[in-house]
Backbone as CSV, one residue per row, in Angstrom:
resi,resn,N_x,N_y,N_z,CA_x,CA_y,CA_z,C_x,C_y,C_z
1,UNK,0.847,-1.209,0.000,0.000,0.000,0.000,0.878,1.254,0.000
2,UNK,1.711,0.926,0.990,2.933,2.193,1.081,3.391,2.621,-0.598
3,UNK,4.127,1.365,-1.436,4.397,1.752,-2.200,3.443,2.530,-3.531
4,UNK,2.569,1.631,-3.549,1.509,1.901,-4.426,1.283,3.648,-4.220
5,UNK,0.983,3.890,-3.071,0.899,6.206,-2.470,1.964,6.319,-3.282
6,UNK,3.141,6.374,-3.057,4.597,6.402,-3.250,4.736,6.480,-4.706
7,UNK,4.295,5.630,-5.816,3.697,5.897,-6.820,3.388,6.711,-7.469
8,UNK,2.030,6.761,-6.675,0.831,7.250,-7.319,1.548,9.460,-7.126
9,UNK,2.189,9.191,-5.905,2.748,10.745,-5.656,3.479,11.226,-6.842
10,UNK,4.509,10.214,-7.009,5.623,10.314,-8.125,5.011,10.887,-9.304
11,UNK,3.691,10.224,-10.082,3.109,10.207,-11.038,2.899,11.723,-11.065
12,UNK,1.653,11.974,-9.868,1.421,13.215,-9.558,2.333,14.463,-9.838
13,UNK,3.633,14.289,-9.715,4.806,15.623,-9.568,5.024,15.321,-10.868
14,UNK,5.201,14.436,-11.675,5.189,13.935,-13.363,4.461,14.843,-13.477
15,UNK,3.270,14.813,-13.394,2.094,15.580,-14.175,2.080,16.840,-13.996
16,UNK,2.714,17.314,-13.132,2.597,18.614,-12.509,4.123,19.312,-13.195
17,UNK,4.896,18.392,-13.232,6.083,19.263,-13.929,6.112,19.124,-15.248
18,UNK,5.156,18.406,-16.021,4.838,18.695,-17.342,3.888,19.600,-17.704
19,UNK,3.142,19.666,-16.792,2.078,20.711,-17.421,2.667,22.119,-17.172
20,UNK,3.623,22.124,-16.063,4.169,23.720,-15.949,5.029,24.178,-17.119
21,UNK,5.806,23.118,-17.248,6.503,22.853,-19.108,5.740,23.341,-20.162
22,UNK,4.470,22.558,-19.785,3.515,22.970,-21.327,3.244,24.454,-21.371
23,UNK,2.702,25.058,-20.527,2.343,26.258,-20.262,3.545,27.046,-20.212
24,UNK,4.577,26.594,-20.173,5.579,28.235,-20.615,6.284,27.913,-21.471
25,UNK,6.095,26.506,-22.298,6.111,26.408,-24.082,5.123,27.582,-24.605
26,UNK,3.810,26.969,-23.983,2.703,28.045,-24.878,2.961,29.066,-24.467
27,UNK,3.513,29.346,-23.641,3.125,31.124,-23.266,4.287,31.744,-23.830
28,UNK,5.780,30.799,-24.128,6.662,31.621,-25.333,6.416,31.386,-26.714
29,UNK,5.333,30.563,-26.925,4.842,30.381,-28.413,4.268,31.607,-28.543
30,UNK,3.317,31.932,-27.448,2.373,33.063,-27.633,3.235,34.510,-28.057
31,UNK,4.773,34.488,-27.181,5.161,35.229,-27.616,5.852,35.611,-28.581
32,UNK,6.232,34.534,-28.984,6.843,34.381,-30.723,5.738,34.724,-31.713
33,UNK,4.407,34.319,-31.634,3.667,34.490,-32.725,3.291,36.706,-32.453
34,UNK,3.225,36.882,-31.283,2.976,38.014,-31.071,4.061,39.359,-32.051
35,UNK,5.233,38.184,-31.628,6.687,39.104,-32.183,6.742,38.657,-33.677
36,UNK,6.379,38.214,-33.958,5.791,37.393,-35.303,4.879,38.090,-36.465
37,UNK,3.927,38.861,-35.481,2.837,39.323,-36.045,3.250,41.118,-36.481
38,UNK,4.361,41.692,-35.659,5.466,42.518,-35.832,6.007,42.308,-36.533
39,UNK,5.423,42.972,-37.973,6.062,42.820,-39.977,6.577,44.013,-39.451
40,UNK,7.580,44.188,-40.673,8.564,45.371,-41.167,7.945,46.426,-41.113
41,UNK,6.635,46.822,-41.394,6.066,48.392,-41.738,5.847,48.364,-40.451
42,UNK,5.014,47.570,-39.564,5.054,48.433,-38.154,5.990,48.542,-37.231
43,UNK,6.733,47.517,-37.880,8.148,48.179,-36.739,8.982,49.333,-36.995
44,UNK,8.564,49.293,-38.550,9.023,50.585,-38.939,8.829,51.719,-38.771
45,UNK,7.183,51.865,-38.421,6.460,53.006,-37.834,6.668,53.317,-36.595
46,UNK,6.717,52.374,-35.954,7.289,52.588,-34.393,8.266,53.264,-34.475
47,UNK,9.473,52.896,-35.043,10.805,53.766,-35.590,10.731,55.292,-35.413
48,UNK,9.861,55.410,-36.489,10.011,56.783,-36.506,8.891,57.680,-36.049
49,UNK,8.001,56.391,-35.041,7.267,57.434,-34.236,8.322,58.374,-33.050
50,UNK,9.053,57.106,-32.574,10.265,57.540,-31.454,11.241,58.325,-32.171
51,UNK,11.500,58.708,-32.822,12.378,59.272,-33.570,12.019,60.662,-33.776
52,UNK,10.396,60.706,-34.189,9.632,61.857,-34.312,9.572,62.812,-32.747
53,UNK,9.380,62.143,-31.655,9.515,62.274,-30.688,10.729,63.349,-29.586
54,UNK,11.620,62.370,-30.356,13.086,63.585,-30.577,13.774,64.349,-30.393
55,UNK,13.067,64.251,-32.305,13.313,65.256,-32.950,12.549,66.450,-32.808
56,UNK,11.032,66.215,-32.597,10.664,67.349,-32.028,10.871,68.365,-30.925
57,UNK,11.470,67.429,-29.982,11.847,68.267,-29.221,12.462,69.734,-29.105
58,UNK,12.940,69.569,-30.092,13.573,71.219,-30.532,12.932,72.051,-31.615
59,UNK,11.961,71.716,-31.711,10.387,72.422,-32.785,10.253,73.482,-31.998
60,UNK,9.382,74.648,-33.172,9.429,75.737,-32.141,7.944,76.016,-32.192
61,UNK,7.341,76.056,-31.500,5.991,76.494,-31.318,5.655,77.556,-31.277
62,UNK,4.355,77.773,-32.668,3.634,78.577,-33.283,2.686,79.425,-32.370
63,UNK,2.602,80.941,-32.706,1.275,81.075,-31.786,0.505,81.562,-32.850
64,UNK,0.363,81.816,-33.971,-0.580,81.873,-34.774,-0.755,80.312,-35.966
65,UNK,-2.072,79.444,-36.233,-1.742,78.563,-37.148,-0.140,78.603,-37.974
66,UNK,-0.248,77.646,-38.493,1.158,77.468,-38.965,0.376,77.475,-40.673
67,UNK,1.388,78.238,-41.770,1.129,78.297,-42.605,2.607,77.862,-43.264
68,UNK,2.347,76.587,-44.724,3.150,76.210,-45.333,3.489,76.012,-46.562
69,UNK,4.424,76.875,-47.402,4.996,76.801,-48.421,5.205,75.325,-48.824
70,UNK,3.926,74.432,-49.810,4.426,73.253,-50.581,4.243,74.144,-52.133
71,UNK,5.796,73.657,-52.587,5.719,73.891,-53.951,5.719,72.701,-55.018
72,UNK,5.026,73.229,-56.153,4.897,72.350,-56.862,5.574,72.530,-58.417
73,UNK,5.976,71.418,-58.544,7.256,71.202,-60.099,6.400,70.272,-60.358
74,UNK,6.637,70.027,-62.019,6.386,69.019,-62.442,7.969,68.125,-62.648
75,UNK,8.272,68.486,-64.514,9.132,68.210,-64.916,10.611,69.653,-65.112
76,UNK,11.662,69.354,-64.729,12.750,70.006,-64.872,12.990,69.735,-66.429
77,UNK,12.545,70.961,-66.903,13.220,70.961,-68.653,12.504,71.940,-69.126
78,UNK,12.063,72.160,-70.388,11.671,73.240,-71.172,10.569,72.973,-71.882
79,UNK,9.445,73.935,-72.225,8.571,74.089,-73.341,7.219,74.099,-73.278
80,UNK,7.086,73.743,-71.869,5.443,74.985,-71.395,5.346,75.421,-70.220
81,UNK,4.265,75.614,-69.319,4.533,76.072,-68.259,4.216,75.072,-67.069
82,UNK,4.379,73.829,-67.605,4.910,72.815,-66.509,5.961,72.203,-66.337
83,UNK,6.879,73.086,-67.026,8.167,72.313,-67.099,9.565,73.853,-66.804
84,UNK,10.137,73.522,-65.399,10.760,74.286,-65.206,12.208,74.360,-65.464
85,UNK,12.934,75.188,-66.598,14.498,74.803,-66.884,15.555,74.143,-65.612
86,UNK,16.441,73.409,-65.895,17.636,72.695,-64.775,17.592,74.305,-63.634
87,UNK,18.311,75.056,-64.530,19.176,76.261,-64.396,18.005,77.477,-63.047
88,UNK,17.041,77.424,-63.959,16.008,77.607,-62.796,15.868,77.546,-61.358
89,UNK,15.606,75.790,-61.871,15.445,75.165,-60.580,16.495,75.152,-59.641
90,UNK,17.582,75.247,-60.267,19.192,75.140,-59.219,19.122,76.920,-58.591
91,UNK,18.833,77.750,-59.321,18.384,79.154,-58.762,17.776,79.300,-57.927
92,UNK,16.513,78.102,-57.615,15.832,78.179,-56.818,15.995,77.468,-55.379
93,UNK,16.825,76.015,-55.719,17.163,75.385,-54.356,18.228,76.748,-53.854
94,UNK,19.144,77.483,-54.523,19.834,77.891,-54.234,19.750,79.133,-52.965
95,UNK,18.347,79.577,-53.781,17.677,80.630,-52.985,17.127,80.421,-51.571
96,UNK,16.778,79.035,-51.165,16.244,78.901,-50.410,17.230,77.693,-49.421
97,UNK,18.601,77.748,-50.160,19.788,77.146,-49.280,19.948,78.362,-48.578
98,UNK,20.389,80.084,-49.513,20.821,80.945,-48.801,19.841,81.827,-48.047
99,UNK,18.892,81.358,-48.041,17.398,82.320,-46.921,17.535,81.208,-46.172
100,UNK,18.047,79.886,-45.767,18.155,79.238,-44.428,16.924,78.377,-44.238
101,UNK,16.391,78.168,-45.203,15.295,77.285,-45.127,15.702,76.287,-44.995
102,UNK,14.435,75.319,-44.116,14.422,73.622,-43.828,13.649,72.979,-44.546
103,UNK,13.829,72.016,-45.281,13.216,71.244,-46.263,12.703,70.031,-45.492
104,UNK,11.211,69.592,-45.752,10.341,68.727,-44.892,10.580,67.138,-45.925
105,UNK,9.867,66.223,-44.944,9.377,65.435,-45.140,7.774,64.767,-45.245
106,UNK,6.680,64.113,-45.925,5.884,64.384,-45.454,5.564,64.211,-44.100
107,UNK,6.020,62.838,-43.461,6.070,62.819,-42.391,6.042,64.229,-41.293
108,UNK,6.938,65.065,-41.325,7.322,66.037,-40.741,6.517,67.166,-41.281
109,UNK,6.608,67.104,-42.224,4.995,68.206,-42.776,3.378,67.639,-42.083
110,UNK,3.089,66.562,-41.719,1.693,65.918,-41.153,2.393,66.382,-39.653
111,UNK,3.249,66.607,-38.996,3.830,66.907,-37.289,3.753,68.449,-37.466
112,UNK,4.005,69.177,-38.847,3.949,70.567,-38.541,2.251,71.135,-38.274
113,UNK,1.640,70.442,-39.656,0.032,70.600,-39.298,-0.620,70.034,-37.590
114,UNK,-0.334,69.044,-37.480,-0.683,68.501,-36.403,-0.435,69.025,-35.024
115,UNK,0.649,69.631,-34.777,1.323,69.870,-33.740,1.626,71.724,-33.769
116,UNK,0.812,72.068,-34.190,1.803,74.079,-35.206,3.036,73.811,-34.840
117,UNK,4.038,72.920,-35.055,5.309,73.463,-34.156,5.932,73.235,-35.594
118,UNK,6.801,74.193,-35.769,8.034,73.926,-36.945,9.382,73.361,-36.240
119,UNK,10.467,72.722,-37.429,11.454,72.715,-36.873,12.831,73.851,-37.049
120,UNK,11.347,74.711,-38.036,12.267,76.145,-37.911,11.503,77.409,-38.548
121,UNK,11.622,78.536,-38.154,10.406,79.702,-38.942,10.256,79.392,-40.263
122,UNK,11.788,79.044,-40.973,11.477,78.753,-42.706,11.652,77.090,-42.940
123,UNK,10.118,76.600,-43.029,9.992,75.715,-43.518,9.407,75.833,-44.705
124,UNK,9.621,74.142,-45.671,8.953,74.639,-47.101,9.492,72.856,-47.367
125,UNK,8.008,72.410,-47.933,7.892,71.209,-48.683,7.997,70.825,-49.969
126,UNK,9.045,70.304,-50.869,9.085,70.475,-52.293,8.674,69.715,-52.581
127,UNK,7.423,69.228,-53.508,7.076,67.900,-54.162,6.883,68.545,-55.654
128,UNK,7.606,67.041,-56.315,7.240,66.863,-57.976,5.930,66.156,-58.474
129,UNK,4.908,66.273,-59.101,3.958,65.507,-59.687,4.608,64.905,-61.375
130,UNK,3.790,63.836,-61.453,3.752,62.572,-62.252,5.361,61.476,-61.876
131,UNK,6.402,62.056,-61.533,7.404,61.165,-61.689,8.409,61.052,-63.051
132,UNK,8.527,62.288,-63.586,9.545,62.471,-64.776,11.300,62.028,-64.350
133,UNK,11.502,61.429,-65.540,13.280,61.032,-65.708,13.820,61.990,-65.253
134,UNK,13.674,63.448,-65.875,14.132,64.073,-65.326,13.906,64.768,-63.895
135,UNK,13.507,64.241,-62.368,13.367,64.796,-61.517,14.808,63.856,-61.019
136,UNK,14.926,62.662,-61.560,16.185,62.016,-61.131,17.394,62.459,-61.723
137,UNK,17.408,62.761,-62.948,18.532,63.102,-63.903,19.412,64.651,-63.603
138,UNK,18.199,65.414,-63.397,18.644,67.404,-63.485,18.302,67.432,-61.780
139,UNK,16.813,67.206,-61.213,16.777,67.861,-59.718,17.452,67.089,-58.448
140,UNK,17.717,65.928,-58.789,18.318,65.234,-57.646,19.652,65.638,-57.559
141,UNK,20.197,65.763,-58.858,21.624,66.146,-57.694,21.728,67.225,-57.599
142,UNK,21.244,68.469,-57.808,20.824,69.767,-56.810,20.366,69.362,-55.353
143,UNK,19.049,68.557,-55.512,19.335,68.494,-54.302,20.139,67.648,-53.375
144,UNK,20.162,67.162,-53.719,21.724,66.199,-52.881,22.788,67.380,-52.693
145,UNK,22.911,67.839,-53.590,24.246,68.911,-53.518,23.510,69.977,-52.400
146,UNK,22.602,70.208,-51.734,22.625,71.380,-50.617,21.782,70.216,-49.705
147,UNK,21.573,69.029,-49.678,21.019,67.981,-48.791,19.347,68.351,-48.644
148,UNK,18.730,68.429,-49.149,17.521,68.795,-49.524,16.729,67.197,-49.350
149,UNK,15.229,67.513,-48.790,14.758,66.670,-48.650,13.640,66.859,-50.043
150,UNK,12.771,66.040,-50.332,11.935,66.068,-51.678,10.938,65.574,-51.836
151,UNK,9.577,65.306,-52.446,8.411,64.202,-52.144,8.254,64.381,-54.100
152,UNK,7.906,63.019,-54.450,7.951,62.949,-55.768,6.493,62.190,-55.693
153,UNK,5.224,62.732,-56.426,4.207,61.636,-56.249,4.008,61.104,-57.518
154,UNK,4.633,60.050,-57.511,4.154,58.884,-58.577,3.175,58.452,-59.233
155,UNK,2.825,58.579,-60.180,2.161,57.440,-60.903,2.099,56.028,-61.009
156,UNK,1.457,55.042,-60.538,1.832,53.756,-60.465,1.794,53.296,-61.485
157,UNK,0.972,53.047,-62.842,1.245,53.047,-63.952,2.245,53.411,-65.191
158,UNK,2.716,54.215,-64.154,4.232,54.875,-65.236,5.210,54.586,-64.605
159,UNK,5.709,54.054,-63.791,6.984,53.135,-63.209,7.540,52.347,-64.731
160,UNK,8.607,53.155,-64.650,9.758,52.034,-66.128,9.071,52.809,-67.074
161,UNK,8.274,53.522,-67.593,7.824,53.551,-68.990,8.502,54.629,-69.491
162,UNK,8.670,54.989,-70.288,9.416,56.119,-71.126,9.128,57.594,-70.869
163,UNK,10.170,57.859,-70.092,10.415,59.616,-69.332,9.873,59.541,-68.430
164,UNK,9.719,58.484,-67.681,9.436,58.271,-66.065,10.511,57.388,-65.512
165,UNK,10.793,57.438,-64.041,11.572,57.143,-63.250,10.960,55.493,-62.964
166,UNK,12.396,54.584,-63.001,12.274,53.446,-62.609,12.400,52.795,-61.230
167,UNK,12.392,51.864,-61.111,12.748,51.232,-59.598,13.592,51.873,-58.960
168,UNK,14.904,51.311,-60.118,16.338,51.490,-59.470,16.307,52.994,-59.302
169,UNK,16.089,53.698,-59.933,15.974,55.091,-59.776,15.402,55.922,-58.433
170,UNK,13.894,55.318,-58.328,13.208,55.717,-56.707,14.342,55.177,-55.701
171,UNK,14.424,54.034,-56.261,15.229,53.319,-54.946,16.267,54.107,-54.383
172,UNK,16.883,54.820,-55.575,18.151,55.286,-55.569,18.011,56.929,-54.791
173,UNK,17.281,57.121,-55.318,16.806,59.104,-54.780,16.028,58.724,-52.999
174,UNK,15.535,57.348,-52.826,14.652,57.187,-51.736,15.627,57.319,-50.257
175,UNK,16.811,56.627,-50.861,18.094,56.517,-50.240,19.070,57.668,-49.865
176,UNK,18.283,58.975,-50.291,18.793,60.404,-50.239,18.166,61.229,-49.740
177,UNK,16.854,60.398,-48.722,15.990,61.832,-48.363,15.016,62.829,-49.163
178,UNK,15.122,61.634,-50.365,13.629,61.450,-51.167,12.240,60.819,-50.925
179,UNK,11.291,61.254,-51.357,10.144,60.517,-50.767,9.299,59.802,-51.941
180,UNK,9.113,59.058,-51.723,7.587,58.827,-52.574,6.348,58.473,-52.650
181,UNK,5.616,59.393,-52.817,4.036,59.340,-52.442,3.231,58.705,-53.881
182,UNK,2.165,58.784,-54.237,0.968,58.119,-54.448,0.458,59.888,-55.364
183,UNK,0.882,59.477,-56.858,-0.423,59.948,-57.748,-1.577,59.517,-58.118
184,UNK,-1.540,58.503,-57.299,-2.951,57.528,-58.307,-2.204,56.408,-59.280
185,UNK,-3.218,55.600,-59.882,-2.708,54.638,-60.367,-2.964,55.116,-61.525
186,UNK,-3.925,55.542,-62.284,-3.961,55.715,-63.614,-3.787,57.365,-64.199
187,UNK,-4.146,58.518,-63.232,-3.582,59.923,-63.409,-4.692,60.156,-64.078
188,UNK,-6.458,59.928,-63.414,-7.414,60.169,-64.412,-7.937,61.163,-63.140
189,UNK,-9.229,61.914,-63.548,-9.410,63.057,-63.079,-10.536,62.353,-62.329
190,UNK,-9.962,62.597,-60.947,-11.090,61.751,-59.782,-12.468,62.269,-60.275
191,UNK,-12.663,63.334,-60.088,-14.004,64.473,-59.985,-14.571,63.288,-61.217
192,UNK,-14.221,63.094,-62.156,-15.309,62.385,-63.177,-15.205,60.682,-63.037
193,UNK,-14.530,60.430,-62.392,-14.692,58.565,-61.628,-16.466,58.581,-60.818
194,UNK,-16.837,57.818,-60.879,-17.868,57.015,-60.010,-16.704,56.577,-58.776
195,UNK,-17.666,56.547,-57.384,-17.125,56.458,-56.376,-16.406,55.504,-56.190
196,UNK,-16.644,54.001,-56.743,-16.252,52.969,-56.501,-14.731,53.094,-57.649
197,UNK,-14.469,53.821,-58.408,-13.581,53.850,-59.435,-12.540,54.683,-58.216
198,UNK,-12.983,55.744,-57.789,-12.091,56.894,-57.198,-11.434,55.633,-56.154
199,UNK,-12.173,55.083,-55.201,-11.338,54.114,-54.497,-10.395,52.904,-55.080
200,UNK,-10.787,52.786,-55.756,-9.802,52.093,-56.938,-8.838,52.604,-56.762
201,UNK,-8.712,54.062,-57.418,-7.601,54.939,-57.883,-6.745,55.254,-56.452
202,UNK,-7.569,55.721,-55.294,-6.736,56.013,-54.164,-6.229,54.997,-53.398
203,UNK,-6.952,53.958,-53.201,-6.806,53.208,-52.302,-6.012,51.486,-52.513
204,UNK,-5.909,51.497,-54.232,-5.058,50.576,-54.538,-3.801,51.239,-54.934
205,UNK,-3.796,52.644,-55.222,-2.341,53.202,-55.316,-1.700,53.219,-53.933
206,UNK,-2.732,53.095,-52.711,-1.476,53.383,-51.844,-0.972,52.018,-50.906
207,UNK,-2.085,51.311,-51.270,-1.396,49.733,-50.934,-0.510,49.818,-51.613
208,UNK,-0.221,49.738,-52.797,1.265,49.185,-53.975,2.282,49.859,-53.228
209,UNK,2.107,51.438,-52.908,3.347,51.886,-52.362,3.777,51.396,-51.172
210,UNK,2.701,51.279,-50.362,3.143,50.829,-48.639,3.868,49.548,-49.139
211,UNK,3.265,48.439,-50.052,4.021,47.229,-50.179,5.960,47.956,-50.965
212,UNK,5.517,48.076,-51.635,6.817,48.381,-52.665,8.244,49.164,-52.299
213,UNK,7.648,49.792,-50.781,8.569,50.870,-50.376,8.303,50.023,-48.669
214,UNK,8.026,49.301,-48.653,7.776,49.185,-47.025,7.389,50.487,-46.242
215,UNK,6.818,50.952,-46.554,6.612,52.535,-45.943,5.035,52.695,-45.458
216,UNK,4.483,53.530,-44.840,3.248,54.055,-45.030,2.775,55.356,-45.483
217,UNK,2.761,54.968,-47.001,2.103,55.932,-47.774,1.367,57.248,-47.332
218,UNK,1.747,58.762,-47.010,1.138,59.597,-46.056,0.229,60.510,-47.235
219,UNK,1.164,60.392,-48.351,0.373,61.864,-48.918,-0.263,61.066,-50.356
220,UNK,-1.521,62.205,-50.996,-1.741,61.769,-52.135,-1.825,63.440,-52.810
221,UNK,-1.433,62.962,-54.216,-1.681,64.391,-55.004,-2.978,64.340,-55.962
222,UNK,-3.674,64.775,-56.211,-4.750,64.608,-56.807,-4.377,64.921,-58.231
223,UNK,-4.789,64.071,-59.672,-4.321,64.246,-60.849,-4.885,65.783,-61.378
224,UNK,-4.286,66.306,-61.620,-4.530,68.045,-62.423,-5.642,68.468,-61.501
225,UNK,-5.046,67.973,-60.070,-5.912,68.855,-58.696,-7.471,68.541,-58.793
226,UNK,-7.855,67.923,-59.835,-9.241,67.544,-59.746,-9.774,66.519,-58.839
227,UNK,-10.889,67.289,-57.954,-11.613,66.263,-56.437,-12.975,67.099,-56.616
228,UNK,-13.669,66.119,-55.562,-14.715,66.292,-54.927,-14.839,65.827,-53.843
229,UNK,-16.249,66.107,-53.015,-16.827,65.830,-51.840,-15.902,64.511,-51.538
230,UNK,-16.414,63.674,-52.626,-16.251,61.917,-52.546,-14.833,61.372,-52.280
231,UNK,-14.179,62.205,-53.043,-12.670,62.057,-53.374,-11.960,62.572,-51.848
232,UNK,-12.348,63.830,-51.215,-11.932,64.061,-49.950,-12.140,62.672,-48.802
233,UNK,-13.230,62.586,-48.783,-13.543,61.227,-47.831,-13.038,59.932,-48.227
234,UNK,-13.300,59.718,-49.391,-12.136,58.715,-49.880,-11.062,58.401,-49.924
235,UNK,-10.131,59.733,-49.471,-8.718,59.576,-49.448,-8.325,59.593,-48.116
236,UNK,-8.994,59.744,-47.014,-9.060,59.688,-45.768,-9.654,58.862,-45.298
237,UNK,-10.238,57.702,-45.975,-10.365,56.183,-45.697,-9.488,55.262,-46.122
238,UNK,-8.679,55.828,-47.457,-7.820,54.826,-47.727,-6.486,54.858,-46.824
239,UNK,-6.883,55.886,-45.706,-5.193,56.249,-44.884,-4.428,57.111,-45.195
240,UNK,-4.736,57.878,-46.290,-3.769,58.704,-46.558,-3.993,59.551,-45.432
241,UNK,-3.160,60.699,-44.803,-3.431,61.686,-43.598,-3.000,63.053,-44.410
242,UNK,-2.874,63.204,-45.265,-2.756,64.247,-46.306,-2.834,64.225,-47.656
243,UNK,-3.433,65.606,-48.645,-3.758,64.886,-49.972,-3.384,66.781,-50.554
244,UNK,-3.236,66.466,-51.194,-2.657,68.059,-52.280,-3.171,68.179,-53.391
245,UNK,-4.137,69.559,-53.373,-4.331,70.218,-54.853,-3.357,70.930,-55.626
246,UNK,-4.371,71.557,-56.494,-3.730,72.824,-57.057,-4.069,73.919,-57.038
247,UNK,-4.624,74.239,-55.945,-5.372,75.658,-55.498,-4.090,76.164,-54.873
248,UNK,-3.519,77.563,-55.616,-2.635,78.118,-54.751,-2.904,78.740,-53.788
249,UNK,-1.358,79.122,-53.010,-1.175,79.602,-52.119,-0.853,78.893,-50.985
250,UNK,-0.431,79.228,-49.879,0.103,78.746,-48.570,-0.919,77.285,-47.637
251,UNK,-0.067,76.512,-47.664,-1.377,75.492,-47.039,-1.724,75.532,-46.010
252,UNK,-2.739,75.257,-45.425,-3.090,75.533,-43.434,-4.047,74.500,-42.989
253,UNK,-3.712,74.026,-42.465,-4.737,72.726,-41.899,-6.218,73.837,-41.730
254,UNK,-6.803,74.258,-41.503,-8.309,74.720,-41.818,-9.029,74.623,-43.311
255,UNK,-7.695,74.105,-44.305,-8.359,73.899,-46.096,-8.846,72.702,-45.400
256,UNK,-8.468,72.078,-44.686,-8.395,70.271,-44.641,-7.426,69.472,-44.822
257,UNK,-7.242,68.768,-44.330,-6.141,67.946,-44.521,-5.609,66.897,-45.917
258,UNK,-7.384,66.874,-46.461,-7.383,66.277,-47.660,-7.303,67.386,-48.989
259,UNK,-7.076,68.428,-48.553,-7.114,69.408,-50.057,-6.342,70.696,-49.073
260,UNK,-5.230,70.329,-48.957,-4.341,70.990,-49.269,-3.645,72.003,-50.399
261,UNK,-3.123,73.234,-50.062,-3.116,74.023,-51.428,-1.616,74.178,-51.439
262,UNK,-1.383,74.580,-52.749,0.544,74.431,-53.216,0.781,75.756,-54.043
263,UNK,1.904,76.072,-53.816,2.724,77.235,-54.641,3.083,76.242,-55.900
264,UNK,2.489,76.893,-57.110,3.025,76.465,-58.526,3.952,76.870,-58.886
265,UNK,4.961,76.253,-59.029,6.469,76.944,-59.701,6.443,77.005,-61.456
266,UNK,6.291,77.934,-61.816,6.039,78.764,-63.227,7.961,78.529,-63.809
267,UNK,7.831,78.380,-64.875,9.087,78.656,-65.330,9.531,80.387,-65.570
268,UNK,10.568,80.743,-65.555,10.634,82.260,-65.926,10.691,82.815,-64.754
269,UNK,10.647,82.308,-63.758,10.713,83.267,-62.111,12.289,83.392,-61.824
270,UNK,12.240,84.837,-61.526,13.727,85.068,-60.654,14.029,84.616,-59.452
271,UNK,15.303,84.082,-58.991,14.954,83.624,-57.705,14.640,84.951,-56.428
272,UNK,14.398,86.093,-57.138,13.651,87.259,-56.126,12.180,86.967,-56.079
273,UNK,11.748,86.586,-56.910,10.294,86.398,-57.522,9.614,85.210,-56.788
274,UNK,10.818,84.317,-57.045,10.291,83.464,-56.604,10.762,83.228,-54.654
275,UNK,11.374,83.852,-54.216,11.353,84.523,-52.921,10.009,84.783,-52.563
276,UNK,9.996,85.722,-53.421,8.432,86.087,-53.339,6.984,85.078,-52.824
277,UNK,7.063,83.879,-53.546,6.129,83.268,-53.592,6.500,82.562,-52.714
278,UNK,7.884,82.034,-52.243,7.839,81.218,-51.393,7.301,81.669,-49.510
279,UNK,7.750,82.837,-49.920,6.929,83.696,-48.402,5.728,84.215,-48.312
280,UNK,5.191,83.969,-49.566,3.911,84.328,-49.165,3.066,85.672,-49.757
281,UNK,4.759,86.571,-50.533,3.764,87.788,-50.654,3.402,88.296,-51.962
């Protein structure tokens, strides 16, 4: 009888030191699948939430709204008035190397709206629309040459095709404090899409980028600035947290966050002139 208890105890502490086994197998399974479930884009976001964090720290806070110079280029070259000469444009980073301006990111442009705080009185956001050869060929190494940050919004349909910028190319400018946002996939004029088309257009262009860039896609430009009602709410369901027309002048979070307005860069401006526009007056 003695032995038989004696046993039956043994068995007992068996069972008991396996099941404590099992349970902190599962409970580091649990945590592997948890750390698991932590893909590249959100760890990435985490990144530069802490990072954002910072860096802000030395932002200077606004007491009137914050108002912001985004300018808009198309193509660097010649022969209408969407296309601004090399020589120009190097006049113009130049101008705004020697007035001491800080060049954004969108990221850091969505913290200036969000937060009024700049990370300096002269801020100013440069983005290119469609994605021309030449924003890699003539404007990148201007800006590289004064360290300039840049937002180029793409066309997803024109990746590789003739006088648009390729992989290796984004890849290459992305790697410099270039950005790349989301023109849409086909560059058709939202305002005349049916609703279910416009989400098409916004909301599968900015999956491709979040996949393609590991990034999260912040801004969208609207094709030849054309929106509506539909198109605002639509682009703020697909995640974007900012979206850009072509209504000039200075942008201010009270347009909205989804119709944002931009300084058009005209070819033929002096860089006094265009001083001018970049401040506002």
């Amino acid at each position: 009888m003695k032995k038989t208890c004696m046993l039956m105890a043994v068995g007992l502490l068996v069972l008991l030191i396996s099941g404590c086994m099992g349970m902190k197998e599962q409970s580091e399974g649990n945590q592997q699948v948890v750390k698991e479930e932590k893909g590249p884009l959100q760890t990435k976001d985490i990144q530069q939430k802490e990072a954002a964090v910072k860096e802000t720290q030395n932002w200077i806070e606004e007491k009137e709204p914050v108002e912001l110079p985004i300018l808009m280029y198309h193509s660097i070259s010649s022969g209408n008035s969407l296309r601004v000469p090399k020589s120009e444009f190097a006049a113009h980073m130049k101008w705004l190397k020697d007035n001491d301006y800080v060049t954004l990111s969108p990221e850091e442009a969505y913290r200036v709206f969000t937060t009024n705080m700049k990370p300096s009185e002269k801020s100013v956001l440069i983005t290119f629309d469609d994605g021309y050869t030449d924003n890699y060929t003539k404007a990148f190494p201007i800006l590289k040459q004064y360290g300039m940050k840049a937002t180029i919004f793409m066309i997803k349909q024109s990746i590789g095709r003739p006088n648009h910028l390729t992989d290796e190319q984004m890849d290459d400018m992305m790697s410099h404090g270039i950005s790349i946002e989301s023109h849409t996939i086909h560059h058709l004029e939202l305002n005349r899409l049916s609703k279910k088309q416009q989400e098409e257009e916004l909301k599968g262009s900015k999956i491709f980028f979040d996949q393609r860039f590991s990034q999260r896609t912040r801004m969208v430009s609207y094709p030849v600035g054309r929106y509506n009602e539909d198109t605002l709410k639509l682009a703020k369901e697909a995640g974007y947290q900012m979206a850009v027309t072509t209504e000039p002048g200075q942008a201010k979070k009270e347009q909205g966050m989804m119709s944002l307005h931009r300084v058009r860069i005209s070819p033929g401006l002096s860089p006094e002139s265009f001083g001018r526009l970049v401040e506002g007056k």
